[in-house]
LOVO-776865 format. One record per residue (C-alpha): residue number from 1; z, x, y. Coordinates in Angstrom, 1 decimal. Example, Ala and Ser with C-alpha at 12.3 -4.5 7.8 and 13.67 -1.06 7.14 Angstrom:
<sites>
num	zz	xx	yy
1	7.8	12.3	-4.5
2	7.1	13.7	-1.1
</sites>
This chain:
<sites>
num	zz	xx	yy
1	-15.4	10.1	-31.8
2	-13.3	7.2	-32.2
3	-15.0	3.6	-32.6
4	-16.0	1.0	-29.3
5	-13.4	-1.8	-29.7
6	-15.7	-5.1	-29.0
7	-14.1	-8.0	-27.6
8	-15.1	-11.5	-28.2
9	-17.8	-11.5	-25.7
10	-19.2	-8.9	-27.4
11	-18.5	-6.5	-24.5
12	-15.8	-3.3	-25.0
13	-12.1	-4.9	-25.1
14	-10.6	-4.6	-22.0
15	-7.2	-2.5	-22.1
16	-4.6	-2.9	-19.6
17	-4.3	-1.0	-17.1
18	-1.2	1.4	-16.7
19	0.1	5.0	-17.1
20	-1.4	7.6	-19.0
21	0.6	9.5	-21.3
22	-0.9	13.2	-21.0
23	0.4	13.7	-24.6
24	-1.5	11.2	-26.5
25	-4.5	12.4	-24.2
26	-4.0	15.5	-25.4
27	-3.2	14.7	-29.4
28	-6.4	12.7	-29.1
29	-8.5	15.7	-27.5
30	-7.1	18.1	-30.7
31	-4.8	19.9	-28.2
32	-1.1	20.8	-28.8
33	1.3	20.6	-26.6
34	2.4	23.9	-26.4
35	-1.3	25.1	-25.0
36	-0.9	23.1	-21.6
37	-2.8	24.6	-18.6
38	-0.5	26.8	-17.0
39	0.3	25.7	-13.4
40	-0.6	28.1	-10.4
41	2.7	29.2	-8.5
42	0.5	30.3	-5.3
43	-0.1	28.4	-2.6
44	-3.2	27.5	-1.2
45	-3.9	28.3	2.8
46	-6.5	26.7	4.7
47	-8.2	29.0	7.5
48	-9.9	26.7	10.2
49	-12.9	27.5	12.1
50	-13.2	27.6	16.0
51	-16.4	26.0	15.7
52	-14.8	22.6	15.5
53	-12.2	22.9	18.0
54	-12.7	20.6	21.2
55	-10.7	22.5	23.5
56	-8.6	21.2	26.0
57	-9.6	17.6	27.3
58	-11.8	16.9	30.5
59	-8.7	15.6	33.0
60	-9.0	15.9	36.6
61	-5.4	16.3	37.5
62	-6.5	15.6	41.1
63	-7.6	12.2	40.5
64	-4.1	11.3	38.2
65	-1.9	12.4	40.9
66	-4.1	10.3	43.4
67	-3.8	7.4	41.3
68	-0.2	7.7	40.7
69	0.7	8.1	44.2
70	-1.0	4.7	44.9
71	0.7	3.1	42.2
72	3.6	3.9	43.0
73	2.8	2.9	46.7
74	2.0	-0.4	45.6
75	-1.6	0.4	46.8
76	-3.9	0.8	43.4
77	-6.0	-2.3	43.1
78	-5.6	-4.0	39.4
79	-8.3	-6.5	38.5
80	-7.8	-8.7	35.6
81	-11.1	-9.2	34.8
82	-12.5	-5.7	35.2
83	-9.7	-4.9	33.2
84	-10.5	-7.2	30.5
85	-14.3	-6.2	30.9
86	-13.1	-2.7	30.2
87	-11.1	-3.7	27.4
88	-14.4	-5.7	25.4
89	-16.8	-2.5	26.2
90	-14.6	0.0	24.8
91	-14.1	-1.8	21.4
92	-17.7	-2.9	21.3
93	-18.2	0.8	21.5
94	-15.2	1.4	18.5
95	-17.3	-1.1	16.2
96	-20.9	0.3	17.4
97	-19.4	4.1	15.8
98	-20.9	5.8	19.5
</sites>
């Protein structure tokens, strides 16, 4: 095992940080070069379960076209401050995590 370098502080030296040159890693580690791990030439597939799907989100297509038709009509109510209520109590509910 090679020797802890001690700085001045009498803490281990601090080396700078940088890239890592497998081969001294290696030489250090008694390893030649020539007995690198061979590298898998398969690929790796994934199955996903059901269990965690969440299916098809809860829209009532009724209500969007009923909306739509009033905003297009001119008719659909927009309230600044309910919309700006709306906006504050869904990212208090972001930051809350429910």
């Amino acid at each position: 095992m090679p020797p802890i370098e001690l700085g001045p502080t009498g803490l281990p030296a601090a080396r700078a940080v940088g890239a890592v040159d497998a081969r001294s890693i290696r030489s250090a580690a008694g390893a030649k070069d020539s007995q690198a791990a061979p590298v898998a030439s398969e690929t790796v597939t994934v199955e996903r379960s059901d269990a965690l799907d969440p299916g098809a989100a809860p829209v009532d297509s009724g209500r969007v076209a009923e909306i739509r038709k009033a905003i297009e009509q001119g008719e659909y109510p927009v309230i600044p401050m309910r919309v700006a209520d709306a906006m504050i109590a869904a990212g208090m509910l972001l930051r809350s995590g429910q």
